[in-house]
C-alpha positions in Angstrom: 1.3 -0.8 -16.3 -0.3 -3.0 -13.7 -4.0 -3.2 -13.8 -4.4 -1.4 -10.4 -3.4 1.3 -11.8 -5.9 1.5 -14.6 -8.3 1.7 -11.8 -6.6 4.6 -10.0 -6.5 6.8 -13.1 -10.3 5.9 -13.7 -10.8 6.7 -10.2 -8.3 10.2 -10.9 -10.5 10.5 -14.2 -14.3 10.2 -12.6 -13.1 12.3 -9.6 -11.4 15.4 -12.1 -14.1 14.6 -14.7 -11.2 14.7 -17.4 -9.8 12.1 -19.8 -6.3 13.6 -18.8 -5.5 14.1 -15.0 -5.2 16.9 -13.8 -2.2 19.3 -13.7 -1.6 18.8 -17.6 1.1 21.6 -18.6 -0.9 23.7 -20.7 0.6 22.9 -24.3 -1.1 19.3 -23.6 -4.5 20.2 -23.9 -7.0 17.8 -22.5 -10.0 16.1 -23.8 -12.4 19.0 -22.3 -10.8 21.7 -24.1 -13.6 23.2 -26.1 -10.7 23.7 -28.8 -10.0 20.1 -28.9 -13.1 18.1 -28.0 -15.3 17.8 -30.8 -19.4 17.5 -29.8 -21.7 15.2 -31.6 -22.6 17.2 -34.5 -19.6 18.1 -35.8 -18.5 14.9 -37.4 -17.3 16.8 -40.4 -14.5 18.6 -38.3 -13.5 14.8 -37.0 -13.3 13.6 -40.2 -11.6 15.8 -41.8 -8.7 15.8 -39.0 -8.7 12.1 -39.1 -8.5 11.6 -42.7 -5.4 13.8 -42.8 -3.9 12.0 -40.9 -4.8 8.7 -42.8 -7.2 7.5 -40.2 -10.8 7.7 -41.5 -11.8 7.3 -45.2 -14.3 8.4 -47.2 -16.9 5.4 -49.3 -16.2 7.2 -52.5 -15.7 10.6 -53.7 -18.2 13.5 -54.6 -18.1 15.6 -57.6 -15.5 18.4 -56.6 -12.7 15.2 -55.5 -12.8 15.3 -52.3 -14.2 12.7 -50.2 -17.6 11.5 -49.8 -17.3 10.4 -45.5 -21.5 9.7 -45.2 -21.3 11.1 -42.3 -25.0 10.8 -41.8 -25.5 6.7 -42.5 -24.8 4.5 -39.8 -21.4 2.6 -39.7 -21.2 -1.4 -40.8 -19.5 -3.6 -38.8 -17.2 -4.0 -41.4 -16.5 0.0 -41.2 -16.7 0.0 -37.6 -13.4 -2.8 -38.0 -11.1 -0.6 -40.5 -11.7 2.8 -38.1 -10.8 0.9 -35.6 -7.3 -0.6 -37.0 -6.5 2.7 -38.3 -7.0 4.5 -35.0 -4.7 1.7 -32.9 -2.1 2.6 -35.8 -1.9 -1.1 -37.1 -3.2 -0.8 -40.7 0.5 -2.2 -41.7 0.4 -5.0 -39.0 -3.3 -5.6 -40.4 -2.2 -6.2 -44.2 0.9 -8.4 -42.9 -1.0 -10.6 -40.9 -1.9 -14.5 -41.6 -5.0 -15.2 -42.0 -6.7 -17.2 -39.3 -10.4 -15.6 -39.2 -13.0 -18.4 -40.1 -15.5 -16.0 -42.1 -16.5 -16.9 -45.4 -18.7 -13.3 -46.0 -15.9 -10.5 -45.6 -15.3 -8.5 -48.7 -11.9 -8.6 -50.3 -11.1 -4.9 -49.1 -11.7 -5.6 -45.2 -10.7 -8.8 -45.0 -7.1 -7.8 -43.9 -8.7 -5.5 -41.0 -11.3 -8.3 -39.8 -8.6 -10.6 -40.3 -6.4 -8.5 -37.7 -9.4 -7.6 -35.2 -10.1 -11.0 -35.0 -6.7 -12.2 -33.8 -6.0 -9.4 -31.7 -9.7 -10.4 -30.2 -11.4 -7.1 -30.5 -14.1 -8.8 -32.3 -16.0 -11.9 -32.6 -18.2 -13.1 -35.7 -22.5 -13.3 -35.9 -21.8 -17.2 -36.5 -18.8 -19.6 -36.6 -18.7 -18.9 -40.4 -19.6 -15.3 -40.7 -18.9 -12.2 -39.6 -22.0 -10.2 -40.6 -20.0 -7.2 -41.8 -22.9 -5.7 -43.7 -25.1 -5.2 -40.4 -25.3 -1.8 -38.8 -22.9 -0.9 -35.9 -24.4 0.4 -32.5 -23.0 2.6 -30.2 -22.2 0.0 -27.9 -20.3 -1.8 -29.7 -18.2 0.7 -30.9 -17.0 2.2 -28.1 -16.5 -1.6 -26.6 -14.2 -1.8 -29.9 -12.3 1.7 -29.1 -12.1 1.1 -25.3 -10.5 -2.6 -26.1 -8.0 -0.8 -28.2 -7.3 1.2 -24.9 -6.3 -1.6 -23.2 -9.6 -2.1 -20.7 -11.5 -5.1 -20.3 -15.2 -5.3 -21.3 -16.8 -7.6 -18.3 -14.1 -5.8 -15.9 -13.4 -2.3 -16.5 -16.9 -1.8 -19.0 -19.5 -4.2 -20.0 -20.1 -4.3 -23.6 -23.4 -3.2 -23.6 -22.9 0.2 -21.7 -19.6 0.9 -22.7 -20.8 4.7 -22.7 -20.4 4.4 -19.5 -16.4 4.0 -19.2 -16.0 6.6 -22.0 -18.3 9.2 -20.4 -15.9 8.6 -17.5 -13.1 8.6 -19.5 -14.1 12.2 -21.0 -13.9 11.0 -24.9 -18.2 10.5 -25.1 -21.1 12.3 -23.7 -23.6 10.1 -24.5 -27.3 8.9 -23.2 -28.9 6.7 -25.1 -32.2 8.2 -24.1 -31.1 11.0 -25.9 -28.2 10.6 -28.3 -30.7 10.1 -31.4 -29.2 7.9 -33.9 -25.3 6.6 -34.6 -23.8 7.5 -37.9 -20.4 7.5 -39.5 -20.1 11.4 -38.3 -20.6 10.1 -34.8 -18.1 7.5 -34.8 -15.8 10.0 -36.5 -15.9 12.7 -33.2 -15.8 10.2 -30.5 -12.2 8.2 -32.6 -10.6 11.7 -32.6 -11.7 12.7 -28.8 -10.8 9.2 -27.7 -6.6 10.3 -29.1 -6.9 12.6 -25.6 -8.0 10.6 -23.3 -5.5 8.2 -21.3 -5.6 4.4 -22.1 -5.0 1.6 -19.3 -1.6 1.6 -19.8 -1.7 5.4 -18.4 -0.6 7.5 -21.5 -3.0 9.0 -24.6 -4.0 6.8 -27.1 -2.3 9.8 -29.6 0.8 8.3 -28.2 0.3 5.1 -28.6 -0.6 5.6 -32.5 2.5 7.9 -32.8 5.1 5.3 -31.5 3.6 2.5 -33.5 4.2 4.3 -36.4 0.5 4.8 -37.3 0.6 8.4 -37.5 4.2 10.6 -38.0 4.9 13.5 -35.6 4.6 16.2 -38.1 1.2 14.5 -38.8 0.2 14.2 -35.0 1.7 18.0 -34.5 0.0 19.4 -37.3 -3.8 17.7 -36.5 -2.6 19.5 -32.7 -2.1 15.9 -31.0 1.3 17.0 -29.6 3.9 20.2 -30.4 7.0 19.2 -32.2 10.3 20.7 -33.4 11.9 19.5 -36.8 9.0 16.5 -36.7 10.1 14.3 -33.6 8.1 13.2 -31.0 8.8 11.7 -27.7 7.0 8.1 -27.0 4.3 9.7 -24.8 3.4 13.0 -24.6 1.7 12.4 -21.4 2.6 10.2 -19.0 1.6 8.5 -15.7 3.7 6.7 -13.3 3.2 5.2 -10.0 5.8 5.4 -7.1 4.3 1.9 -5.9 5.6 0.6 -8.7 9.2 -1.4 -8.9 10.5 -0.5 -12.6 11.3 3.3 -14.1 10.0 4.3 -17.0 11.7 5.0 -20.6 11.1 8.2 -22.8 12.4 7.7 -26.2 12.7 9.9 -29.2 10.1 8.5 -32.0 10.3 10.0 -35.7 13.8 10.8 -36.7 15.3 10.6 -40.0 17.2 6.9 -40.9 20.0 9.2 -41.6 20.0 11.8 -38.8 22.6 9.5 -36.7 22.7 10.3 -33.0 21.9 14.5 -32.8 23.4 14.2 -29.0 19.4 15.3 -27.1 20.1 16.9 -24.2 17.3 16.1 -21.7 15.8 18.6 -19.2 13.3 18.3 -16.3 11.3 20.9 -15.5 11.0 19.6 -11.5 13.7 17.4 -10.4 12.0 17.2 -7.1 9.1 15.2 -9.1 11.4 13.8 -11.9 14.9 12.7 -12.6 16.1 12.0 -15.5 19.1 8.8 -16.4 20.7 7.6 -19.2 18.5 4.5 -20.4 21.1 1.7 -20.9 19.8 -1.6 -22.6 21.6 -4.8 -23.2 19.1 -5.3 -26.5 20.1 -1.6 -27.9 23.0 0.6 -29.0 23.5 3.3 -26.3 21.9 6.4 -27.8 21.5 9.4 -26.1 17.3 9.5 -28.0 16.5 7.2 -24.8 16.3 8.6 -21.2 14.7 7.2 -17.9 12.5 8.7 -15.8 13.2 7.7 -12.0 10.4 8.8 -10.0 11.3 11.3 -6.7 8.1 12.5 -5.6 4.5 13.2 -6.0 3.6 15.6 -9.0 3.7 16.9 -12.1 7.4 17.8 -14.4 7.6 18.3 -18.2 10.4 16.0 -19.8 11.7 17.9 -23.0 14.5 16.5 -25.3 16.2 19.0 -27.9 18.7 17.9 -30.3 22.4 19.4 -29.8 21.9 21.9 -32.2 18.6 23.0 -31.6 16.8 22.2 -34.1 14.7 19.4 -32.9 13.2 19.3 -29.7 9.7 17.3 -28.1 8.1 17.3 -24.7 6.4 15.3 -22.2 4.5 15.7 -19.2 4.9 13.4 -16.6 2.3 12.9 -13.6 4.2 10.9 -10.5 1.1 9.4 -8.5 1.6 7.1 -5.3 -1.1 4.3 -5.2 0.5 2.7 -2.6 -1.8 2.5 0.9 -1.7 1.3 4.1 -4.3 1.8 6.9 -4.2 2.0 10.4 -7.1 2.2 13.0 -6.3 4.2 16.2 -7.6 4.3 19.8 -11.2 5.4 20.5 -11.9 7.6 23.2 -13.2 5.6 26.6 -11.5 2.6 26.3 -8.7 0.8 28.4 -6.4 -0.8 26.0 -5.5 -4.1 25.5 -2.4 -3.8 23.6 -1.8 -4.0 20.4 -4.7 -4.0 18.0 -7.0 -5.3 20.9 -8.9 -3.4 23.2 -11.6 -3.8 26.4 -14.8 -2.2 26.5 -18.4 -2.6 27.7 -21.6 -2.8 26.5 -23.7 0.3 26.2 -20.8 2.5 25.8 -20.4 4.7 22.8 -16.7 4.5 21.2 -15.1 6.4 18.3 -12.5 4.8 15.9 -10.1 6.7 13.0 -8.4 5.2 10.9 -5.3 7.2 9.7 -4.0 6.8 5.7 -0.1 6.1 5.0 1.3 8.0 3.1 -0.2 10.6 3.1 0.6 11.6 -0.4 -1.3 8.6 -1.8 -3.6 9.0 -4.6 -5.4 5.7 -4.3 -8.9 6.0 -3.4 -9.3 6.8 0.1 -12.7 6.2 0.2 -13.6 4.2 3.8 -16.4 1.5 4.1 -16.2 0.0 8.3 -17.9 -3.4 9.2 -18.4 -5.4 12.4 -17.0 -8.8 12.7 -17.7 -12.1 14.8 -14.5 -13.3 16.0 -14.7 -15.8 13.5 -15.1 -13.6 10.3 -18.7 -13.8 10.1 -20.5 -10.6 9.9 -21.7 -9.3 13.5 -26.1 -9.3 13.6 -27.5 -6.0 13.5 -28.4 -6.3 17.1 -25.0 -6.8 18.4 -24.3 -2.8 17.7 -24.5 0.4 15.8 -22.2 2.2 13.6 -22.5 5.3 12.7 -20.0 7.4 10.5 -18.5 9.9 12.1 -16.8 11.5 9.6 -14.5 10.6 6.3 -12.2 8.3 8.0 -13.9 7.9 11.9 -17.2 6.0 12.8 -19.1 5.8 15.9 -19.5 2.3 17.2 -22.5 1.2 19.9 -22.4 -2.0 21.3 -25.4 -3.8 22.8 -24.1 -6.9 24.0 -21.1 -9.0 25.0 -18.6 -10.8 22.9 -16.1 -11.1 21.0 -15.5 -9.4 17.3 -13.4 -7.1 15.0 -13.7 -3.8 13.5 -12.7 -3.6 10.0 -11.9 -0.6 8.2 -11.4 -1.1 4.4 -10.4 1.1 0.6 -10.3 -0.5 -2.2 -7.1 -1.4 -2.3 -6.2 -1.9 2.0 -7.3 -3.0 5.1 -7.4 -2.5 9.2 -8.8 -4.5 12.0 -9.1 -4.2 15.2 -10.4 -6.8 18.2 -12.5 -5.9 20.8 -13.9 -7.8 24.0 -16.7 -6.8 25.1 -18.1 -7.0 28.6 -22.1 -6.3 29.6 -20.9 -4.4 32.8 -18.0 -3.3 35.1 -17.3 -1.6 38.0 -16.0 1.9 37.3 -12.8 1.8 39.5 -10.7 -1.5 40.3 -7.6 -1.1 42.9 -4.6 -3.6 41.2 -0.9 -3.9 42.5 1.2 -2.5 40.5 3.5 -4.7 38.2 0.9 -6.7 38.2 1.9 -8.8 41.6 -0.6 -10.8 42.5 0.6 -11.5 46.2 3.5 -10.5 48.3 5.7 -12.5 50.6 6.0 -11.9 54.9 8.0 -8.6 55.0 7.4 -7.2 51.3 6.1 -4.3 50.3 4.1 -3.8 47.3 1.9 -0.2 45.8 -1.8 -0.9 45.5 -3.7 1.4 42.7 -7.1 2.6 41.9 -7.5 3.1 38.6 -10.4 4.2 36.6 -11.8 1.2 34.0 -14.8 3.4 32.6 -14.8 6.9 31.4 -15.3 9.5 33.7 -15.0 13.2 33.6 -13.6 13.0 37.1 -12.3 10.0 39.6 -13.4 11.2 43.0 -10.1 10.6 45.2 -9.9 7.6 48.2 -11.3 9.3 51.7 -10.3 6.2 53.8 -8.7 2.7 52.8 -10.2 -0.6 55.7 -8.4 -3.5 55.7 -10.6 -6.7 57.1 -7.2 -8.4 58.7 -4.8 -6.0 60.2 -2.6 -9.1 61.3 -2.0 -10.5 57.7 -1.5 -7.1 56.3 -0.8 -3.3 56.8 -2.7 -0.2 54.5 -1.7 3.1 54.9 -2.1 6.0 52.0 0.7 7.2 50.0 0.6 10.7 50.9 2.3 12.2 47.6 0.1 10.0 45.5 -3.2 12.3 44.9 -5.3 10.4 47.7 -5.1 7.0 44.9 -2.3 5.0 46.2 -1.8 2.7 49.7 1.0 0.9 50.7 0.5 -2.7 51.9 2.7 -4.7 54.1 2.9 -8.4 53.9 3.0 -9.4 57.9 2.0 -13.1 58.6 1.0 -15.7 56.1 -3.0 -15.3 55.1 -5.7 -13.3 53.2 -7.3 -9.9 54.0 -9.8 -7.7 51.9 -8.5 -4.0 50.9 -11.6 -1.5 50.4 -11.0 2.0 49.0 -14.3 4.1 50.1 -14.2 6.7 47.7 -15.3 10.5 48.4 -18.4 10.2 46.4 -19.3 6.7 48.5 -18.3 4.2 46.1 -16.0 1.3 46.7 -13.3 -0.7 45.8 -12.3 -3.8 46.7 -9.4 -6.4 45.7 -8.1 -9.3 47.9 -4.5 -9.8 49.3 -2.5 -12.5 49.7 0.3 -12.5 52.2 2.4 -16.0 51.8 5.2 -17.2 53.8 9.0 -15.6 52.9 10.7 -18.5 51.0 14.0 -17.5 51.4 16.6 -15.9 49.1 17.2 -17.7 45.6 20.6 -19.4 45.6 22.9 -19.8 42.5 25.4 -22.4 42.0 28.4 -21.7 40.3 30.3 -24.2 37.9 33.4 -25.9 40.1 36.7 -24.0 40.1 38.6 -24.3 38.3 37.1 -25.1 34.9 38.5 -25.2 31.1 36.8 -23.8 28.3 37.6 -24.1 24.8 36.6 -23.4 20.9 37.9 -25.1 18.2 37.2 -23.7 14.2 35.6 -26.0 11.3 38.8 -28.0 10.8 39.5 -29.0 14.3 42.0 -26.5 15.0 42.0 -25.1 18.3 40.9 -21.0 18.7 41.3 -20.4 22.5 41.4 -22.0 25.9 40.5 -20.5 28.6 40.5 -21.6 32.4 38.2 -20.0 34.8 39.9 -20.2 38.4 37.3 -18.5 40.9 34.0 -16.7 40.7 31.2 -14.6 42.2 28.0 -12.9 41.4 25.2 -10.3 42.3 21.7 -11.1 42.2 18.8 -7.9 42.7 16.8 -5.8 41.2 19.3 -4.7 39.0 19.5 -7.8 37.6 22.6 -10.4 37.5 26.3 -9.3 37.5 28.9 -12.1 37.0 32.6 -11.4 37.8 35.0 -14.6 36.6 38.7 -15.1 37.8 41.2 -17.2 35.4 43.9 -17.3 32.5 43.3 -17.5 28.9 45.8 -20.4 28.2 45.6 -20.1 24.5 44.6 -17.5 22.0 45.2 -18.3 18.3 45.1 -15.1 15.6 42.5 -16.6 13.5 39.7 -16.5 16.3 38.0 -13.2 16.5 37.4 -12.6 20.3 36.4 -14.9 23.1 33.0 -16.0 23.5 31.9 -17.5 26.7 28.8 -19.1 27.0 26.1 -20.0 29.8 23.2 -21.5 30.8 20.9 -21.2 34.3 19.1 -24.5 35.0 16.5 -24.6 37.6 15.9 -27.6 39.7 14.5 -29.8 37.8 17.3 -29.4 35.3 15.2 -26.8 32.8 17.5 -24.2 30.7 15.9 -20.7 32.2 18.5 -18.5 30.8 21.5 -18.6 28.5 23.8 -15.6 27.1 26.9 -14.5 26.1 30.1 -13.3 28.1 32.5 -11.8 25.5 36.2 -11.3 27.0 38.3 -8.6 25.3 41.6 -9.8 26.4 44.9 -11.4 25.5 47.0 -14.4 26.8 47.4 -14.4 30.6 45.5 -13.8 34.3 42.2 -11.8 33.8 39.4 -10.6 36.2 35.9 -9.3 34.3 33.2 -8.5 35.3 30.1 -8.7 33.3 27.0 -6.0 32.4 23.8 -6.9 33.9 22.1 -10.0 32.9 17.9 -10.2 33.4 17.1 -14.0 34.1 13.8 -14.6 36.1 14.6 -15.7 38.9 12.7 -16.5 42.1 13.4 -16.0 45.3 13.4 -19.3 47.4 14.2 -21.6 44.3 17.7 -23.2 43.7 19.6 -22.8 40.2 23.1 -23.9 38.7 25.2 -21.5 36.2 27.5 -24.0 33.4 29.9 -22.4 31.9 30.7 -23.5 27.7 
């Protein structure tokens, strides 16, 4: 399981205070189950549930046989080493393992253990030579020796010397060193059997990992209350998390048959197919086997996987939680600004904006939790005095800007990120008048829409009483009537400059300058020479079609350009596909302005087509030539 989502089920386990998350079906009891959690003082319950099932030992025996656990000393490191081994279900690996520890001062009877801890690196020595197994073991270092069996990372996910923390978190400790008074054996005992509930990085119980490695048998596990079984199977997890970000399915498997039980034919059954789906697991490395099944996530929840042999007689569950870590973020618009486009937006100084930042999908159980900062446009982080932010809510803050410039707002979880850029301006006028389409002058006879339009926020834009115009002789104003009292027309009548002012009703004004230039005449388009052959050959040098235009015309307007072409198609072999045409506009200067496609759906002989609308930008007054290829 990737280490992101270790974090996410820390973060699922510190938000639902439990060590499993929640919406366990109820058979799977979790760590805070008064029934199953053991507290500090009864050591003597954890022992004797451990030691059945061979994972806790006693230092000798008392007088009526049974064993002496000294349950009040405090644990050796040497001690601390063996529970350890025995709870990660690798005494077997331990006594089959080389040795390649460098201690000189283990005893004979934890050597294999030390020997094993050491590889695996759970442990370290006092010394290059010795291994101080005699000395007492803390707290600390305990738990830093269970959590390390679960897969976390001290430095990372703990650090060594307040593991308590992690495993407070985790649900299997409730410890304060302030207040835990001393750690003995009985101790260490409770906290190894609550930590078999609680969910290691790898996102299923630790019980689960000891039952598929063999450490522990499922009538064992079932009859401590690990897991329920039927005719002493278990599946590979009884609880299990998987993540929809993730690329790979997982594999449910049946752990504790019989060498001689065969294939019983399991029939596997979801409780929500809408959350789970179950397929056959297939394997090139193993036999097809119907004790194997895959779980293909469909959506976010919680199902309970249960196999049962074809006769009945066996049967073992699983609950499966489907989270969604993946996240994306994305700021929107803030109230009172004109924008830009795109991620980038115009505002002033002194104005008070409000950003949100909305979370895809919105079934994601990553940590939504929002942190916002204010950036120079180069990265570095915006002075205190350039503005205030504010939160505004969860996922919204309040932004105040108190000077000019340039920066970004970033929006950021844990695991994503948003920006947006914003220009800021010290001061602007609240109305501006702009042509529309964005002309910026108009020829003798055109005709073009002037626009006021609002730039600040206002509850209201008071409406134009009267529009002046400084040189009637260059250009004409006159109010669009059906426009709302916003609009003017302006005609382009000699060549020149005049000032257009809106005077609004409130006495405000608005001012932009227009430029009337002199009319340059229609564009012109040259067409290729009539007539003209065009041909395609394939890879080989074999020849696809030929094609010889004869005459042709076009259209030039607002609609765009329309091409209709005259000729024969001389030649049309059956391995080419279609005619393809193709053209080019240069401008005068010889430039490539424009080149498409005109595809011709027709056979050998005469044709006439004409084509859909090209857009080329052309200008009016300027000269072009059209090649045909």
């Amino acid at each position: 399981m990737k280490r992101r989502l270790a974090t996410l089920l820390l973060a699922l386990a510190l938000a639902a205070g439990l060590a499993l998350p929640a919406g366990a079906a109820a058979e799977f009891q979790d760590v805070n189950d008064t029934d199953v959690r053991l507290s500090a003082s009864q050591g003597a319950q954890a022992a004797e549930r451990l030691h059945a099932m061979g994972l806790f030992a006693g230092v000798g025996t008392n007088p009526d046989g049974s064993p002496d656990f000294a349950l009040e000393r405090t644990p050796t490191r040497s001690e601390g080493i063996v529970m350890l081994v025995r709870l990660l279900g690798r005494e077997a690996s331990a006594h089959n393992t080389v040795s390649v520890m460098p201690f000189t001062d283990v005893p004979e009877w934890a050597a294999p253990y030390v020997n094993y801890a050491y590889y695996k690196g759970y442990t370290a020595g006092t010394s290059e030579t010795t291994f101080g197994g005699g000395q007492a073991l803390d707290a600390a270092q305990y738990l830093s020796l269970i959590l390390r069996t679960m897969g976390y990372q001290d430095g990372t996910d703990f650090q060594w010397d307040s593991a308590w923390e992690l495993s407070n978190r985790l649900g299997f400790t409730d410890y304060d060193p302030n207040r835990g008074g001393p750690f003995t054996r009985g101790t260490a005992a409770v906290w190894a059997w609550n930590a078999l509930w609680a969910l290691t990085e790898g996102g299923n119980r630790l019980a689960d990992q000891l039952v598929s490695r063999e450490g522990v048998t499922p009538a064992q596990a079932a009859a401590a209350g690990l897991l329920e079984s039927k005719g002493g199977i278990a599946l590979s997890n009884s609880y299990r998390v998987e993540d929809m970000a993730d690329s790979y399915s997982g594999v449910l498997s049946v752990v504790g048959l019989p060498e001689n039980a065969g294939d019983p034919g399991f029939i596997w059954t979801t409780s929500d197919p809408d959350v789970v789906e179950l397929g056959r697991h297939s394997s090139p490395y193993l036999p097809e086997s119907s004790a194997r099944a895959s779980i293909q996530e469909r959506g976010v929840g919680t199902a309970v996987v249960t196999a049962t042999s074809a006769d009945g007689t066996m049967s073992a569950s699983c609950t499966v939680e489907i989270i969604n870590s993946s996240i994306s973020l994305q700021i929107v618009g803030a109230s009172g600004m004109m924008e830009g486009g795109g991620s980038s937006y115009d505002t002033w100084a002194e104005e008070e904006l409000e950003f949100t930042c909305q979370v895809y999908p919105e079934d994601t159980t990553a940590d939504r939790t929002m942190t916002w900062r204010l950036e120079e446009e180069d990265g570095s982080p915006a002075p205190a005095s350039a503005a205030e932010l504010e939160a505004a809510g969860d996922d919204s803050v309040r932004v105040l800007f108190h000077r000019a410039g340039s920066y970004r707002l970033v929006c950021e979880t844990a695991d994503a990120s948003d920006a947006v850029r914003l220009e800021v301006e010290e001061d602007s006028p609240a109305y501006e008048l702009r042509f529309s389409g964005g002309r910026q002058e108009l020829e003798v006879g055109d005709s073009v829409i002037l626009c006021l339009e609002q730039v600040k926020p206002e509850e209201k834009m008071p409406r134009v009483r009267v529009w002046e115009n400084s040189d009637p002789e260059v250009a004409s104003v006159a109010a669009v009537t059906n426009s709302g009292g916003y609009d003017a027309v302006v005609d382009g009548l000699s060549p020149g400059e005049s000032t257009i002012t809106a005077i609004l009703e409130d006495g405000r004004t608005a001012t932009t300058t227009v430029t009337v230039v002199a009319d340059s005449g229609p564009m012109t388009l040259d067409l290729p020479s009539f007539p003209c052959t065009v041909e395609a050959r394939d890879s080989a040098g074999e020849l696809l079609y030929q094609v010889t235009f004869e005459d042709g015309s076009y259209r030039y307007d607002t609609w765009g350009l329309r091409l209709t072409l005259k000729g024969t198609v001389d030649y049309l072999s059956p391995n080419a596909s279609g005619i393809n045409v193709f053209f080019q506009i240069e401008d005068e200067d010889g430039d490539v302005v424009y080149d498409n496609v005109i595809a011709l759906t027709v056979e050998e002989g005469p044709f006439t087509t004409t084509s859909t609308e090209f857009y080329p930008n052309l200008r009016e007054g300027r000269h072009y030539t059209l090649e045909l290829e």
